[in-house]
C-alpha positions in Angstrom: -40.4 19.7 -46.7 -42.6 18.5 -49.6 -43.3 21.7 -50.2 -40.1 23.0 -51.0 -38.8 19.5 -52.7 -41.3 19.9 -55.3 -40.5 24.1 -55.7 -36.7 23.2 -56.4 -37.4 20.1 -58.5 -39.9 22.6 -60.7 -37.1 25.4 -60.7 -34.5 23.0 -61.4 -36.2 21.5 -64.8 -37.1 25.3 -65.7 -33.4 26.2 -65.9 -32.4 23.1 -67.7 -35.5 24.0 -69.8 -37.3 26.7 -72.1 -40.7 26.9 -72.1 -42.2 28.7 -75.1 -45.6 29.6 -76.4 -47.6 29.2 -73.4 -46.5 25.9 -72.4 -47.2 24.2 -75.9 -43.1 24.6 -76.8 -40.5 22.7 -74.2 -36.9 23.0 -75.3 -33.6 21.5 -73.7 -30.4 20.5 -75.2 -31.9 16.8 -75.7 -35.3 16.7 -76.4 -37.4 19.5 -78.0 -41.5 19.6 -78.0 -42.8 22.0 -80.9 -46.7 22.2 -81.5 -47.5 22.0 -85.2 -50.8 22.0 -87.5 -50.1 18.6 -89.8 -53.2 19.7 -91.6 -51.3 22.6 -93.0 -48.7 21.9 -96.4 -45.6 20.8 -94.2 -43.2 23.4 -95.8 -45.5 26.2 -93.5 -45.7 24.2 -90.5 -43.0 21.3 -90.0 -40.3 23.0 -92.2 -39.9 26.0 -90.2 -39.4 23.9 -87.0 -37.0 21.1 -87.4 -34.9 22.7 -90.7 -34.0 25.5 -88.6 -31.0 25.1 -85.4 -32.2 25.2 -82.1 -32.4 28.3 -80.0 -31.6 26.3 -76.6 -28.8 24.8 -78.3 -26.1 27.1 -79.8 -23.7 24.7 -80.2 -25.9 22.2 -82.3 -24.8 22.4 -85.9 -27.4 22.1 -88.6 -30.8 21.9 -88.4 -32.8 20.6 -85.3 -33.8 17.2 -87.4 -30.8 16.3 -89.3 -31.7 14.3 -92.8 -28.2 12.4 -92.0 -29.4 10.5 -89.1 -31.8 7.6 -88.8 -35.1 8.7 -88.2 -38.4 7.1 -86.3 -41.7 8.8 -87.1 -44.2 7.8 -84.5 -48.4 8.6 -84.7 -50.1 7.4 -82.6 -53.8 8.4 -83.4 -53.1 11.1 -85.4 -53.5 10.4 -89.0 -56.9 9.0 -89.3 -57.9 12.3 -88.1 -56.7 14.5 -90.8 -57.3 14.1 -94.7 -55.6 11.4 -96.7 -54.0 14.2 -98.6 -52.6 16.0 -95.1 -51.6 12.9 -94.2 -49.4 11.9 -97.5 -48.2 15.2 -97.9 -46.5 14.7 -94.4 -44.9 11.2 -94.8 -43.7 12.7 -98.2 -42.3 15.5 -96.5 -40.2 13.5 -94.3 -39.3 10.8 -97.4 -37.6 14.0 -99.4 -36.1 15.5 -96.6 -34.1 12.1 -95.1 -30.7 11.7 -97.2 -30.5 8.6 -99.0 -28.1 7.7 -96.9 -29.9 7.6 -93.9 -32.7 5.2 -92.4 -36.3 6.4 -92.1 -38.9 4.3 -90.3 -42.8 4.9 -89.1 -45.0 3.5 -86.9 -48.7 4.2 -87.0 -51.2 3.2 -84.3 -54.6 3.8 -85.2 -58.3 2.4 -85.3 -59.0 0.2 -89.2 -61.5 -1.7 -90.7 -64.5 0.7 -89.9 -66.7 -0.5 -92.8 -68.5 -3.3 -90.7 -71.4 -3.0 -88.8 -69.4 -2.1 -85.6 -67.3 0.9 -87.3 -70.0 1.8 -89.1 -71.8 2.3 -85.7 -68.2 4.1 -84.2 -67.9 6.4 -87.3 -71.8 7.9 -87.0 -71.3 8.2 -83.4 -68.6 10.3 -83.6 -70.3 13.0 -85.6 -73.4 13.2 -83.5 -72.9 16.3 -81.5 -73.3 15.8 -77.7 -76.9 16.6 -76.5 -78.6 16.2 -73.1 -80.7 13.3 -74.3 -77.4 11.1 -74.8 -77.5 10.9 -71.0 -79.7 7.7 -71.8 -76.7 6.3 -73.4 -73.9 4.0 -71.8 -70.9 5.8 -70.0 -68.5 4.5 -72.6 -70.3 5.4 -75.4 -70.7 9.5 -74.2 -67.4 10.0 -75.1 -67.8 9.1 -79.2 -70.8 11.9 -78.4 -68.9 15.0 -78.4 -67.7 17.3 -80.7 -69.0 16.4 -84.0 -65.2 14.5 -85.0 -65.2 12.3 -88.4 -62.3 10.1 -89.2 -61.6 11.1 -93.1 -57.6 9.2 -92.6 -59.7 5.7 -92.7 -60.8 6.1 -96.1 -57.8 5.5 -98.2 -57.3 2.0 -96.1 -60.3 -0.1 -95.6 -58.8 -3.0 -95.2 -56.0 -5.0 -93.2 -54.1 -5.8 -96.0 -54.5 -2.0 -97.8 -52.6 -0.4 -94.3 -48.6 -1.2 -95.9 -50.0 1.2 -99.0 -49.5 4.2 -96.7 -46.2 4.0 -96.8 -44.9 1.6 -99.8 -46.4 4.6 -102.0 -43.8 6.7 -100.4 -40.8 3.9 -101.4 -40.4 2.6 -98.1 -38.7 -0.5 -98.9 -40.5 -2.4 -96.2 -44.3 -2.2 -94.8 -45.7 -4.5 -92.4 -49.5 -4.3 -90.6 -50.2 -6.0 -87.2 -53.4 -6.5 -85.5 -52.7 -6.2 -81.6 -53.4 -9.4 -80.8 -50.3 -10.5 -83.2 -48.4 -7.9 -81.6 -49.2 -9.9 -78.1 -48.5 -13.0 -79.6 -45.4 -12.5 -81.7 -43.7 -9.3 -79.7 -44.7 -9.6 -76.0 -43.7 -12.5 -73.8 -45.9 -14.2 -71.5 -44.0 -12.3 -68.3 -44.9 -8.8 -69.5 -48.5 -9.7 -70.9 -49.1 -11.3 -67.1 -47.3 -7.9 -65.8 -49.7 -5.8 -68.0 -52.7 -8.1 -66.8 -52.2 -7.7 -63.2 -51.5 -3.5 -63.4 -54.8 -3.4 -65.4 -56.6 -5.2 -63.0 -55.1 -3.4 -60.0 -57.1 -0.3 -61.2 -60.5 -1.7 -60.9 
């Protein structure tokens, strides 16, 4: 029986879906996921995705992302991996293309401060490709030992205070960084940081 629960729930999301380029595209008539390369000039690669109207939904008028309606932009983790001038191209992409009549807001989770001893170490890390001899190393530090990655989007913002630049340079009227510890402080209450406490520990 769990068998066949789980073959109609699949077959039921695959009618009320399309699934596209080898399972990187999911399309509905609510919520669309389209694979993109941010490093490319956004006129190639966002443009031609959320300017144009939706195949899985006829009856939308206009484009996929319409400029009229409030917008949130959220990256997590994804601009200090591309190059400060990927990464401004993109916001300024989305600054042009809202009306001026609409609301557009961002928020950006991501790694800062890397020029101390601790980033520093972080940053050369990350480059070193992964080798057997890093076997000596501590479990979480194997990770930061693959691939050869650098972080070129944590240049432009060094410091705490330099992080509201990313997007007051684009005219956002208002540009605000918090650490996560304000976050917890100011945004969380004590029930849900106790909730989020006891699940964390319920894993170990």
């Amino acid at each position: 029986m769990v068998s066949d629960a789980v073959s109609a729930q699949f077959l039921f999301v695959r009618i009320l879906t399309n699934v596209e380029n080898g399972g990187t595209t999911l399309r509905s008539a609510k919520y669309h996921l389209l694979p993109a390369d941010i490093r490319t000039p956004p006129n190639e690669s966002i443009a031609p995705l959320l300017t144009s109207t939706s195949p899985s939904s006829p009856s939308l008028e206009g484009p996929l992302l319409s400029p009229d309606l409030p917008t949130l932009l959220l990256f997590e983790c994804v601009l200090v991996y591309v190059t400060p001038e990927a990464s401004v191209a993109l916001i300024q992409w989305f600054a042009d293309y809202s009306a001026s009549s609409s609301v557009l807001g961002a928020v950006v989770y991501e790694m800062f401060g890397l020029n101390d001893s601790f980033g520093n170490v972080m940053v050369e890390n990350l480059k070193v490709p992964f080798t057997p001899s890093t076997k000596s190393l501590r479990v979480d530090f194997v990770s930061f030992q693959v691939r050869g990655v650098s972080l070129p989007g944590v240049e432009p913002y060094p410091t705490f205070e330099s992080l509201p630049q990313r997007f007051t340079r684009h005219e956002f009227t208002t540009s605000k960084a918090l650490t996560l510890s304000e976050i917890r402080k100011t945004l969380v209450s004590y029930d849900e940081s106790q909730r989020l406490v006891d699940l964390g520990r319920s894993q170990f």
